[in-house]
C-alpha positions as CSV (number, residue, x, y, z in Angstrom):
1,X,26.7,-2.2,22.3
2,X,23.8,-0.4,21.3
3,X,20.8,0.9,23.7
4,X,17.3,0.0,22.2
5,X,14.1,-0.2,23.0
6,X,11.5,-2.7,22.6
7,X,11.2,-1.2,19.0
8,X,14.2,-1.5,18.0
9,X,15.4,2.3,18.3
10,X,18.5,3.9,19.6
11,X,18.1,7.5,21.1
12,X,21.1,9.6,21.4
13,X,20.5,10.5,24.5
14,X,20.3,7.4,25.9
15,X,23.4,6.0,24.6
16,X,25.4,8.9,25.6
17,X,24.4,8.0,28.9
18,X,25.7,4.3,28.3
19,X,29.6,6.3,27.5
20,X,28.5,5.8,23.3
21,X,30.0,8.8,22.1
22,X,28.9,10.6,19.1
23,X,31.9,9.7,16.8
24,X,31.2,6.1,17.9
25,X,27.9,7.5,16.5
26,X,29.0,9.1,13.6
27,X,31.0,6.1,12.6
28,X,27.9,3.8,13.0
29,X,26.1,6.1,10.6
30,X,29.0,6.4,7.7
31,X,29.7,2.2,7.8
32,X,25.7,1.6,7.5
33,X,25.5,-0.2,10.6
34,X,23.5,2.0,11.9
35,X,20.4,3.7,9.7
36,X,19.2,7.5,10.5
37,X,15.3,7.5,11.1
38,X,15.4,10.8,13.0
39,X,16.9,13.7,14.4
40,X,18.9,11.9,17.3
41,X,17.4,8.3,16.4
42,X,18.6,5.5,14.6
43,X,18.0,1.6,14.2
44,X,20.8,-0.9,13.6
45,X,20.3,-1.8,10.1
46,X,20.3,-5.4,9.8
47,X,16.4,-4.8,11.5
48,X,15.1,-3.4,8.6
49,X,13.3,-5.6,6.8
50,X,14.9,-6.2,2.5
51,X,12.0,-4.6,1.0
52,X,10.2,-1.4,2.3
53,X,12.7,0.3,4.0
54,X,11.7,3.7,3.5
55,X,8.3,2.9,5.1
56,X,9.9,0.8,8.1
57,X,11.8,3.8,8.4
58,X,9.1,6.1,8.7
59,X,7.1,3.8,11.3
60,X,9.9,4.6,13.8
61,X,10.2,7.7,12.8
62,X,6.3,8.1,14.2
63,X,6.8,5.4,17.2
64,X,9.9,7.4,18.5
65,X,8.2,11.3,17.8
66,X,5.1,9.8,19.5
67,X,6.1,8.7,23.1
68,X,6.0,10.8,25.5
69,X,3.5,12.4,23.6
70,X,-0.5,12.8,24.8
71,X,-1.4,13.6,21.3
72,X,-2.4,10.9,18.7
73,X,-0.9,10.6,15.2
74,X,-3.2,10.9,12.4
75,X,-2.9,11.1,8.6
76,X,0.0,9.3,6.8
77,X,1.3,8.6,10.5
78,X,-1.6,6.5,11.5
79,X,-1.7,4.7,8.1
80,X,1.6,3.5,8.9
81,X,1.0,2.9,12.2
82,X,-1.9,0.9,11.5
83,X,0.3,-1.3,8.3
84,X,-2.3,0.5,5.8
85,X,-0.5,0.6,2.6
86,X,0.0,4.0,0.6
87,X,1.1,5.1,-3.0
88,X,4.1,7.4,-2.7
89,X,2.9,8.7,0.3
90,X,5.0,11.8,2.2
91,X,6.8,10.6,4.9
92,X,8.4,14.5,5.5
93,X,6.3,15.0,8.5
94,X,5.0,13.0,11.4
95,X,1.4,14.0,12.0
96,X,-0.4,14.4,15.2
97,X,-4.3,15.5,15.7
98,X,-6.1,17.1,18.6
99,X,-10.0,17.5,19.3
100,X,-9.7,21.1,19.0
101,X,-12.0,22.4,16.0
102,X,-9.4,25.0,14.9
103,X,-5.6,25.8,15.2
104,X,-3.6,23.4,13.2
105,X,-0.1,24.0,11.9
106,X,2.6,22.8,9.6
107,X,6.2,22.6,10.6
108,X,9.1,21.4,8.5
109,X,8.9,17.9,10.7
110,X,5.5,17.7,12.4
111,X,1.7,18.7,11.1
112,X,-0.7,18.8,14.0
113,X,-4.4,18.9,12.8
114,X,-7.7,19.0,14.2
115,X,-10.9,18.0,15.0
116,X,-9.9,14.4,16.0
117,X,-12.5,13.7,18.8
118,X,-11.7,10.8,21.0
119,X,-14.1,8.8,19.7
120,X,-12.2,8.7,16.8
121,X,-8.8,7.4,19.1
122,X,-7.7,3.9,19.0
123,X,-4.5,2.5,20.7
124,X,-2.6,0.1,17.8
125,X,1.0,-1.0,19.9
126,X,0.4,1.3,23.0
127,X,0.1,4.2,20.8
128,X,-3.1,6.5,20.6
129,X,-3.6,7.0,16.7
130,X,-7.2,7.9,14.6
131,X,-9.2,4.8,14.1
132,X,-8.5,3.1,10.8
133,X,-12.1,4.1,8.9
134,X,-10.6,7.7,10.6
135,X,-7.3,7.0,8.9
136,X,-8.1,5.9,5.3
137,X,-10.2,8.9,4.7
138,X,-8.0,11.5,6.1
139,X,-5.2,10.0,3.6
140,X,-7.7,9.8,1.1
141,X,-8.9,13.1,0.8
142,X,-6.9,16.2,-1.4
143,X,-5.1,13.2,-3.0
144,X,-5.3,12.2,-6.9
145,X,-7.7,9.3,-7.8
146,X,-4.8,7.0,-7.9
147,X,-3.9,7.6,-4.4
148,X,-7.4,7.6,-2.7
149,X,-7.8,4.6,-4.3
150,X,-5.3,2.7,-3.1
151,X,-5.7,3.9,0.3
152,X,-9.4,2.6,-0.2
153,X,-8.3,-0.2,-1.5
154,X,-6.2,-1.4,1.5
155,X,-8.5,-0.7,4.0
156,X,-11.1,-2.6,2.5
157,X,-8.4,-5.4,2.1
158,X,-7.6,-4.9,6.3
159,X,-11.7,-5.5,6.6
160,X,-13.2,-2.3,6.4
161,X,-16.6,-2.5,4.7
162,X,-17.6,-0.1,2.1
163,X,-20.6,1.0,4.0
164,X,-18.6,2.0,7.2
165,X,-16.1,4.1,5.0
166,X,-18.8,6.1,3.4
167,X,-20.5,6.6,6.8
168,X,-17.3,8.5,7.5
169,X,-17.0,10.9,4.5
170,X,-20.1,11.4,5.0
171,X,-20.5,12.2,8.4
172,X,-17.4,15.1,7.7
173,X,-17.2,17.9,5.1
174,X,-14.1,16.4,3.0
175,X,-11.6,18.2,0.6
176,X,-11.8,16.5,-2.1
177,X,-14.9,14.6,-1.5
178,X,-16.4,13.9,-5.2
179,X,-12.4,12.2,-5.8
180,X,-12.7,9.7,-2.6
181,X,-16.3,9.3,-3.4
182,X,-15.4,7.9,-6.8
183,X,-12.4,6.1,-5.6
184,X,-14.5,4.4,-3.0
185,X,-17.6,3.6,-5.7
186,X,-14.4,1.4,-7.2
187,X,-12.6,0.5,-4.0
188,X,-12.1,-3.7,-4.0
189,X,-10.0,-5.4,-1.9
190,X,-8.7,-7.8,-3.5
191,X,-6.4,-5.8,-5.1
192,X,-3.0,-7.0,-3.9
193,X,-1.4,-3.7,-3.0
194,X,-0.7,0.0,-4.1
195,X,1.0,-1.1,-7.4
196,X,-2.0,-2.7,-8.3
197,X,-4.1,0.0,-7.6
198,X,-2.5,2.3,-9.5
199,X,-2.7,0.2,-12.3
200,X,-6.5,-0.1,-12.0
201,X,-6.8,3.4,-11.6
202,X,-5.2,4.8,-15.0
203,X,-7.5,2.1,-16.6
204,X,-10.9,3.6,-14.7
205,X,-9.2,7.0,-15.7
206,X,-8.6,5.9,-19.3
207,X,-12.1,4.2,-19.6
208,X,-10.8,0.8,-20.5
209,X,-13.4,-2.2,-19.3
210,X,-12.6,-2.5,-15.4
211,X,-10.9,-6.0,-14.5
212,X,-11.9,-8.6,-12.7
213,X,-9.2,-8.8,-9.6
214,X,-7.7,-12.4,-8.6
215,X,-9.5,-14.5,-11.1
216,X,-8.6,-18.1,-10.6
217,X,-7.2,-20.6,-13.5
218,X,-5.8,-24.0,-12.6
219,X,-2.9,-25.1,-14.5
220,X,-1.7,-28.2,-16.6
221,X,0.4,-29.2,-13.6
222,X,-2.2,-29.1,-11.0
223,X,-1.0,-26.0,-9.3
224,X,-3.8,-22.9,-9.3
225,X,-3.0,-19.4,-10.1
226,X,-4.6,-16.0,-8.9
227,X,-4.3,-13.1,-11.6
228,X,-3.6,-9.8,-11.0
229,X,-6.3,-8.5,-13.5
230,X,-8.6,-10.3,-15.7
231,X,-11.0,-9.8,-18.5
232,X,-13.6,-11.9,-20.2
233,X,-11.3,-15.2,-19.6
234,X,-9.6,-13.8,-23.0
235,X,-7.1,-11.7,-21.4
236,X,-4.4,-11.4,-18.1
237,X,-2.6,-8.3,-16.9
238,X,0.1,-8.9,-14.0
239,X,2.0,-6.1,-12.5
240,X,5.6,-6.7,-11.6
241,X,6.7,-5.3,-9.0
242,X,10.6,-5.5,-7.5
243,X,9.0,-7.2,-4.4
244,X,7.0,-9.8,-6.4
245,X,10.3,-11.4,-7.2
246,X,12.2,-11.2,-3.7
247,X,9.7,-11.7,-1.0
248,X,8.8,-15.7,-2.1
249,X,12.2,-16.9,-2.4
250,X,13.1,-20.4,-0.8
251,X,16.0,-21.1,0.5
252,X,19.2,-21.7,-2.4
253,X,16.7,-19.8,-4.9
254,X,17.9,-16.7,-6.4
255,X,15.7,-14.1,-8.1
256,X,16.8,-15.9,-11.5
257,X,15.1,-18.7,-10.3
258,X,11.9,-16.5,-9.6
259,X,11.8,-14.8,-13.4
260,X,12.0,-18.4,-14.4
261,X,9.3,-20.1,-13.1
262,X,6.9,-16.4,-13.5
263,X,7.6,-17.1,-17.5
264,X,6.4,-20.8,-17.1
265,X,3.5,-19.9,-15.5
266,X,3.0,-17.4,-17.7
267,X,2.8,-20.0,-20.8
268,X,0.9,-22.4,-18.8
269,X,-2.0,-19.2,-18.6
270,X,-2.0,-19.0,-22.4
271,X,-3.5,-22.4,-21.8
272,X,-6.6,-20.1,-21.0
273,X,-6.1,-16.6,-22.4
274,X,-5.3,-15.2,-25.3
275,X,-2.9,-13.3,-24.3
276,X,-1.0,-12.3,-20.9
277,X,-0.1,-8.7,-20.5
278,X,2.6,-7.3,-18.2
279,X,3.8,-3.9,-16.6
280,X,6.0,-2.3,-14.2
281,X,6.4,0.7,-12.1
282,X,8.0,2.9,-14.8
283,X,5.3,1.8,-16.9
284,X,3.0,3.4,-14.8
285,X,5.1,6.4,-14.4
286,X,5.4,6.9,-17.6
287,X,1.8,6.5,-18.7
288,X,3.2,3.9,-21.6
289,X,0.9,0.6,-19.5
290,X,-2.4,1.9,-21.0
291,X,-1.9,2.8,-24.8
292,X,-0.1,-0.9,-24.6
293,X,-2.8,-2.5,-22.8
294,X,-5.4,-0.8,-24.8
295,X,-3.7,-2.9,-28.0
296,X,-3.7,-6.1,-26.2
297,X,-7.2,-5.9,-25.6
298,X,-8.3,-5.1,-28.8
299,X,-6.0,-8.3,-30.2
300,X,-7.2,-10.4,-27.6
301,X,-11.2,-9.4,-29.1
302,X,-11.8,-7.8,-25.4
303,X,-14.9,-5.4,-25.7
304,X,-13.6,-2.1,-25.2
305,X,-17.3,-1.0,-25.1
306,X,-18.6,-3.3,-21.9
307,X,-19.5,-1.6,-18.7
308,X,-16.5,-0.2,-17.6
309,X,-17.6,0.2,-13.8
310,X,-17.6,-3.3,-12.6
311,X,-19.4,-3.4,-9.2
312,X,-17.0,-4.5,-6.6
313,X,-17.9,-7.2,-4.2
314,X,-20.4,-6.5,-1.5
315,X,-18.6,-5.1,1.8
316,X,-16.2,-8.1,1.9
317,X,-12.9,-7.6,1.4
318,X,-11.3,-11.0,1.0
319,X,-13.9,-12.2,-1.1
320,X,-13.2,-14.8,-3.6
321,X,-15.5,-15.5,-7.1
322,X,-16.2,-18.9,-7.6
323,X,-13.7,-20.6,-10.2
324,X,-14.3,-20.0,-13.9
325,X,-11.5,-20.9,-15.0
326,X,-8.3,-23.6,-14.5
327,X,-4.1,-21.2,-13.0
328,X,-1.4,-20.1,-9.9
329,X,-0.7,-18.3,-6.4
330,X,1.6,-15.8,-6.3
């Protein structure tokens, strides 16, 4: 019934033309069959994907504002463009970029900057967004440590080397440069996503000894485990978040089933550690992870006084330590 496109996204206009009519519309809208991504643009629901809505959301949002457009997104538009994951980023605005040095605008739906030159242009799906390097220090810059970092983060996780994202805010006057200089000094890629980073960045900001990332145990049964956060093979931090339990389930396994095996794992690491710490989101929103982690160090005899910058792996993003230990995959 409905009129897509290859994306998946239904244009007003377009099913008008079909005989659609705006109550059918309407109706869509109010049952939840259809989902609003824009003014006069929807998707059928059952295409967005169970977790990260909001963001699949906003990708349309910027496929369906770009076409018909000469002008290439930029910013938070061409980190989601190019899948480069964000903390709480503002999805309020699409944002396009031209080569002009001067002239840029906020609007209550679109930001146009500039000073994009076309060197800086890349196609990603037939549309002309900045260049990922481009990308993850635009979102980078003006933001909180937390935020550059975990831009950082994920683009170093996508392969960007260290040494090609400092050519970049280098090669540019920055706002907010000493912030995305320090985020990038601790950039690693390992880190798993956003969550993670944010984590890592409250213990940097708190000067707690900095983790090692995806440490490797094997476990009585044979199976190996990656850790979120390490230290000194005498203590493991995991953050949970909602996705950790929904996105691996097998078929006939319900989330239950999930929080169940996590807790055995989590006995078969105290094989190993001393002690395995755990936090959510609200934990992080609250500020209530570090004084709590700060406590679980000290029981587990962690040296709170140990360098606290540890050096990130050398321009590799997917980089693995050799095994020091015996745990599982998440």
């Amino acid at each position: 019934m409905w009129p897509e496109d290859v994306n998946g996204i239904i244009r007003r206009s377009t099913a008008l033309d079909v005989g659609v009519t705006d109550t059918d519309l309407k109706l869509a809208l109010r049952s939840g069959e259809l989902t609003l991504v824009d003014r006069g643009v929807c998707v059928r629901t059952e295409r967005l994907p169970q977790y990260g809505v909001t963001d699949a959301v906003y990708r349309l949002k910027v496929i369906a504002a770009a076409e018909g457009r000469d002008v290439p997104v930029s910013n938070e538009s061409a980190a989601s463009i190019h899948g480069l994951d964000l903390l709480e980023p503002d999805h309020r605005r699409v944002h396009f970029a031209t080569s002009r040095s001067g002239g840029g605008r906020r609007m209550a739906t679109r930001h146009i900057h500039s000073g994009l030159s076309d060197d800086d242009v890349v196609e990603v799906d037939g549309i002309a967004v900045s260049n990922l390097v481009r990308t993850a220090i635009d979102v980078s810059a003006g933001k909180p440590f937390a935020q550059a970092l975990a831009a950082l983060d994920s683009a170093r996780r996508m392969g960007v080397g260290s040494d090609e994202l400092d050519a970049e805010l280098h090669r540019r006057r920055i706002r907010g440069g000493a912030v995305v200089t320090a985020a990038l000094r601790y950039s690693d890629g390992r880190s798993a996503n956003p969550g993670e980073s944010w984590g890592r960045a409250q213990m940097i900001e708190a000067q707690l000894p900095v983790p090692d990332l995806q440490a490797r145990f094997e476990l009585r049964d044979g199976s190996v485990a990656f850790t979120d956060y390490e230290w000194e093979g005498r203590l493991v931090g995991e953050f949970d978040g909602l996705r950790k339990y929904g996105r691996d389930l097998k078929p006939g396994q319900s989330i239950d089933d999930v929080v169940v095996a996590e807790k055995l794992r989590e006995d078969a690491l105290r094989d190993h550690v001393t002690d395995v710490a755990r936090w959510t989101v609200s934990d992080l929103r609250d500020h209530t992870m570090i004084p709590m982690l700060r406590r679980r160090m000290v029981r587990a005899g962690v040296d709170l006084e140990q360098t606290r910058h540890a050096s990130p792996p050398a321009n590799s993003p997917d980089y693995k330590r050799e095994p020091t230990h015996v745990a599982w995959s998440k």
